[in-house]
C-alpha positions in Angstrom: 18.4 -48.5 1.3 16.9 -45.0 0.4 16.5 -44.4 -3.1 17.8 -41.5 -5.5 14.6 -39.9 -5.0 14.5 -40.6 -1.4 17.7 -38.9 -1.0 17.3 -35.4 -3.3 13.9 -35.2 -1.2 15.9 -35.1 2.3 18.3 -32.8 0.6 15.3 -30.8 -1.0 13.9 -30.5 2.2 16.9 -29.9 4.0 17.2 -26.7 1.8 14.0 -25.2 1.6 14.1 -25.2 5.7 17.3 -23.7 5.8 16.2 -20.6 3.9 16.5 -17.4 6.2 13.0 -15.8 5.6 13.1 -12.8 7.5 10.0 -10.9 8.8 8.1 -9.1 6.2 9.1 -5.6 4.8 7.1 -2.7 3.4 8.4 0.2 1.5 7.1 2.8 -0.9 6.7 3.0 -4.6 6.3 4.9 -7.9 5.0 3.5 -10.7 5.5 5.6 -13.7 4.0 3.9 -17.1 5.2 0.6 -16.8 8.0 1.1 -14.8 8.6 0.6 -10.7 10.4 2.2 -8.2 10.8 1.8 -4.6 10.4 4.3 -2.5 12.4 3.7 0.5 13.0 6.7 3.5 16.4 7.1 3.8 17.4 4.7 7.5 13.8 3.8 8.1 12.1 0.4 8.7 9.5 0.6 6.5 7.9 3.1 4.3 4.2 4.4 2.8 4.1 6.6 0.1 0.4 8.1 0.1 -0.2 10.4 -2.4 1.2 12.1 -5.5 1.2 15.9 -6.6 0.6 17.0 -10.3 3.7 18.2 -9.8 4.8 14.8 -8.4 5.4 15.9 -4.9 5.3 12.9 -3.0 3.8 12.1 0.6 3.6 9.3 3.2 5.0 8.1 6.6 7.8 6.0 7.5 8.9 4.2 10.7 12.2 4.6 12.4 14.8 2.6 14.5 12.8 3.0 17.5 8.9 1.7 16.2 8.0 5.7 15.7 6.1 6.8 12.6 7.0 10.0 11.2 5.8 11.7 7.9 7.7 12.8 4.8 7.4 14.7 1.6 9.4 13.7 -1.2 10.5 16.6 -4.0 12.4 15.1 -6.4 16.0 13.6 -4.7 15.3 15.6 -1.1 13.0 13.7 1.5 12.2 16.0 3.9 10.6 14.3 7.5 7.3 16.0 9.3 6.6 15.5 13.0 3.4 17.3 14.4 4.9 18.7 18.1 3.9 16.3 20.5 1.8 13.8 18.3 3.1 10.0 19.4 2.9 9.6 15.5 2.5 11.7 12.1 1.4 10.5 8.8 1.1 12.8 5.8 -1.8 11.8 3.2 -1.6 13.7 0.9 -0.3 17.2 -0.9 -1.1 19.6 -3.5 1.0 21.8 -6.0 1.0 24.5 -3.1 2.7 22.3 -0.6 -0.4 22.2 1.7 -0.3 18.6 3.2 -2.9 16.9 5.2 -1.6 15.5 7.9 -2.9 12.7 10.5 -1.2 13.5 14.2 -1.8 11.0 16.6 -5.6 10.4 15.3 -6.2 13.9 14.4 -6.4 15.7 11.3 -4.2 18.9 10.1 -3.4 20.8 7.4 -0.3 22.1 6.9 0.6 25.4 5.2 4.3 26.2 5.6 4.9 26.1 9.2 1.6 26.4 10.4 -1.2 23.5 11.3 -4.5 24.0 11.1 -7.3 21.4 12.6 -9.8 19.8 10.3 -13.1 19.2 12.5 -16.7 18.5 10.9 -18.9 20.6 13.2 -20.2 18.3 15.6 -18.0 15.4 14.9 -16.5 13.0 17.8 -13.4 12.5 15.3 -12.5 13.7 11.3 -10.1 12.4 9.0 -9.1 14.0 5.9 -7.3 11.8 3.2 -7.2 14.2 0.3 -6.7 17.6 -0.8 -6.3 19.4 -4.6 -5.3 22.9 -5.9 -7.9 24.6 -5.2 -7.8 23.6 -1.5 -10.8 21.1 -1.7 -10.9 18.3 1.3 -12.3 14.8 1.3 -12.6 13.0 4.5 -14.9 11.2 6.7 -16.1 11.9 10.4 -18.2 10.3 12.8 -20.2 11.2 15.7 -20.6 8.4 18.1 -17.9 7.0 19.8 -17.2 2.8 19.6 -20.6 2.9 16.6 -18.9 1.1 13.5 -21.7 2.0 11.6 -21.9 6.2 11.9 -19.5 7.3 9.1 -20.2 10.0 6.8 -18.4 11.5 4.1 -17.7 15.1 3.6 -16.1 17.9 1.5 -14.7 20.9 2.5 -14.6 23.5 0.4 -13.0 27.3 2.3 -14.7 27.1 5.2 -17.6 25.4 4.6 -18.4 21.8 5.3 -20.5 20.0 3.3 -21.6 16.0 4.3 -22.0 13.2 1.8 -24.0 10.0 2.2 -24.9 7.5 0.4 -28.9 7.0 0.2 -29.8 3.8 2.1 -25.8 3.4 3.3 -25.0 3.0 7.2 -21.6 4.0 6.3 -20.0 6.3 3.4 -16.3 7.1 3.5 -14.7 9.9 1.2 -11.0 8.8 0.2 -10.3 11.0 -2.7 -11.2 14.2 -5.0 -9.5 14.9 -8.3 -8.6 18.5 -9.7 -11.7 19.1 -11.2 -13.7 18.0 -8.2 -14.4 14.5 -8.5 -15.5 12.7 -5.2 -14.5 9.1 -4.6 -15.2 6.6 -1.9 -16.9 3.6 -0.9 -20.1 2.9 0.9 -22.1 -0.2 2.9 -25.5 -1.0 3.5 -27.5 -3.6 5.2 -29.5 -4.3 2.0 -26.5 -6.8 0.4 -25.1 -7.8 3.8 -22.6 -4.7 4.6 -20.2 -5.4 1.3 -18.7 -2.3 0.3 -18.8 -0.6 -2.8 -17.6 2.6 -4.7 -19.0 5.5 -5.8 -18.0 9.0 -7.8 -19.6 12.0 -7.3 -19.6 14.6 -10.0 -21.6 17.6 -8.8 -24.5 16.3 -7.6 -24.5 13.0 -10.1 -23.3 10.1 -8.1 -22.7 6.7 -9.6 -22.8 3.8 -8.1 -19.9 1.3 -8.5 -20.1 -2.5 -8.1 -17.2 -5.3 -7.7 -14.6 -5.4 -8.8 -14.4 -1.3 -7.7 -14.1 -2.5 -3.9 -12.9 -0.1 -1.6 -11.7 2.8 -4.3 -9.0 5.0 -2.9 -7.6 8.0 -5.5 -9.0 9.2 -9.1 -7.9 11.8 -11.2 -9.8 14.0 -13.4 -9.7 11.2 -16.2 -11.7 8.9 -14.0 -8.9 6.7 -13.2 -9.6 5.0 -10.1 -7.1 3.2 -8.0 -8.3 1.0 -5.1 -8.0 -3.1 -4.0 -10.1 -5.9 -3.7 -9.3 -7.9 -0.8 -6.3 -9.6 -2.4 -2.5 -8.9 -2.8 -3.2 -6.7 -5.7 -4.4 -3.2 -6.3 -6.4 -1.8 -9.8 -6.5 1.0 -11.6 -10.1 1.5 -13.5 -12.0 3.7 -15.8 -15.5 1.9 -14.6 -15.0 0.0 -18.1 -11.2 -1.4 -18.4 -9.4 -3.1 -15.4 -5.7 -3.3 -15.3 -3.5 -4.7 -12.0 -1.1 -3.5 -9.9 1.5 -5.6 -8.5 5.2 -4.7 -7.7 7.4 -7.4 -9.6 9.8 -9.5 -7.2 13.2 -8.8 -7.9 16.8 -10.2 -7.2 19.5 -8.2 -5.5 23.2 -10.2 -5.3 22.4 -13.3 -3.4 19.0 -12.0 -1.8 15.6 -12.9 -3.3 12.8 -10.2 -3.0 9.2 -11.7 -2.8 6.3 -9.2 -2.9 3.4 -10.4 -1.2 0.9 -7.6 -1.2 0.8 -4.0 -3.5 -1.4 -1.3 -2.5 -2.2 1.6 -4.7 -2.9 5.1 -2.9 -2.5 7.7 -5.0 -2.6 8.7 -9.1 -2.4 12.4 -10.2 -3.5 13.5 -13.9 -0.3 11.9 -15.4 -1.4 8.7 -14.2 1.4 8.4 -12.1 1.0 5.8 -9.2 2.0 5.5 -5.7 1.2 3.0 -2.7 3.3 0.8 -0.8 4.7 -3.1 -1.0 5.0 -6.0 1.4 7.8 -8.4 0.7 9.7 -11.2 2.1 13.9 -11.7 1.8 14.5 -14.6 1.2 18.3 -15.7 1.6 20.5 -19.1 1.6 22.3 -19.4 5.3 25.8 -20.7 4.9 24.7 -23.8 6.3 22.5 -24.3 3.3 25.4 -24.2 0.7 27.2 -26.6 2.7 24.7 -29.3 3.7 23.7 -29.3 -0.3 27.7 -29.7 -1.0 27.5 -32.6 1.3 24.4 -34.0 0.2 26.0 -33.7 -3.4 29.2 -35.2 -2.6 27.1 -38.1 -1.2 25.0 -38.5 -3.9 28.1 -39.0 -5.7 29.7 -41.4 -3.3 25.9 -43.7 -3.7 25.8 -43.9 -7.4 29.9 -44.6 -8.4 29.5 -47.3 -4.9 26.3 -48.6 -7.0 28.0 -48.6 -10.3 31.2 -50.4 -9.1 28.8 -53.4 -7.6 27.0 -53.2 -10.7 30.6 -54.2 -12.3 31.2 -56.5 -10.5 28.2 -58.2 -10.9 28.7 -58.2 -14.5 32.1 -60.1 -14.5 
């Protein structure tokens, strides 16, 4: 005869297996003080939020219906949607106070000024990508010039017209992702010295410090040094170089539906310290079936234990 135990086990079992956890989810988010939002396109799939304005513009990209990415910029209430002509897929990366918005169509890099696109190429370069812009018009990005050679990045800055490229001494690869109001250069950098791990760096004029773990992979900083990145884990950081503080959107409960984040990452801070990035998360809901094999099970847990304590009666007389 099974015991008590025996049987909540089958029934604990029978419960956990019948929750309907559905594929997982990623939307966008704000993150202003200590307080999330989601940022979710209105009717898409899934949602990116990239970068943040001082004026808390917001840009990113979303997927639709139909598999197809699309970029947006967020003012305020009004998401407005941005699709290079022609370009299989757009993604915005960032914006500035201006409304100029670098855009990636497709694998190539634009920036848009009101109607008009302009290319980003690094003379010379098989391929350029540029991940953020300020108000002065300032670029960082990255370009290589070998096709299928992993290890031939190079930062850059742009600056008007001209291009200027940033490595890191000794590095076989240095990657831009970020510059700050004032000018501030972030990014991260490998060499063959320490077995290609990747670390951060700032550039400040021509002062560039070196960042070690846990500033892995460093991806927006403002003109307070703030520095958001991740470090191969479900959660992002934002860092000064001294303090460490993590980012992790809270799972959260809607009706009957159980939200489970899985992975935050942080993309973009302006000089606020306001915070956007994106949010993996599982639903995780009951099926009918659930409520009713756990009524039965109930009901016969019942049935086991007044059945055992009539023979136990009995016994006693």
């Amino acid at each position: 005869m099974k015991s008590f135990a025996g049987i909540m086990s089958v029934i604990t079992m029978t419960l956990l297996c019948s929750i309907d956890s559905v594929n997982a989810y990623v939307s966008g988010f704000l993150k202003i003080g200590d307080t999330y939002t989601s940022l979710d396109y209105p009717g898409a799939t899934s949602t990116v939020a990239s970068n943040i304005s001082e004026s808390g513009l917001v840009v990113g990209y979303y997927m639709d219906g139909d598999g197809k990415e699309h970029g947006f910029v967020k003012d305020g209430e009004t998401w407005t949607s941005l699709d290079y002509p022609g370009a299989t897929f757009t993604r915005a990366y960032d914006i500035n106070d201006v409304g100029q918005v670098l855009v990636d169509a497709a694998g190539h890099a634009l920036l848009k000024d009101g109607e008009t696109y302009t290319p980003i190429t690094y003379p010379g370069a098989y391929a350029t990508g540029a991940t953020s812009i300020n108000n002065s018009g300032q670029i960082a990005g990255s370009y290589f010039t070998t096709l299928g050679n992993p290890c031939d990045w190079h930062g850059y800055l742009k600056d008007g017209d001209i291009y200027a490229s940033l490595d890191i001494s000794g590095a076989y690869n240095t990657l831009a992702t970020g510059i700050s109001e004032s000018g501030l250069i972030l990014g991260y950098y490998a060499s063959w010295s320490d077995g290609g791990v990747a670390h951060g760096f700032v550039k400040d004029g021509e002062d560039i410090t070196l960042l070690d773990f846990p500033y892995r992979e460093p991806r927006a900083i403002n003109d307070a040094g703030q520095m958001l990145g991740y470090n191969y884990g479900p959660y992002s950081y934002v860092g000064d170089g001294e303090s460490l503080a993590l980012i992790c959107f809270p799972d959260y409960v809607i009706g009957n539906k159980v939200f489970r984040v899985d992975g935050t990452t942080a993309r973009g801070i302006n000089n606020a310290g306001h915070i956007v990035g994106s949010y993996s998360y599982y639903v995780h809901v009951p099926e009918p079936a659930t409520i009713l094999l756990l009524g039965l099970g109930l009901s016969g847990l019942g049935g086991v234990a007044w059945r055992r304590h009539r023979r136990g009666e009995q016994r006693s007389r």
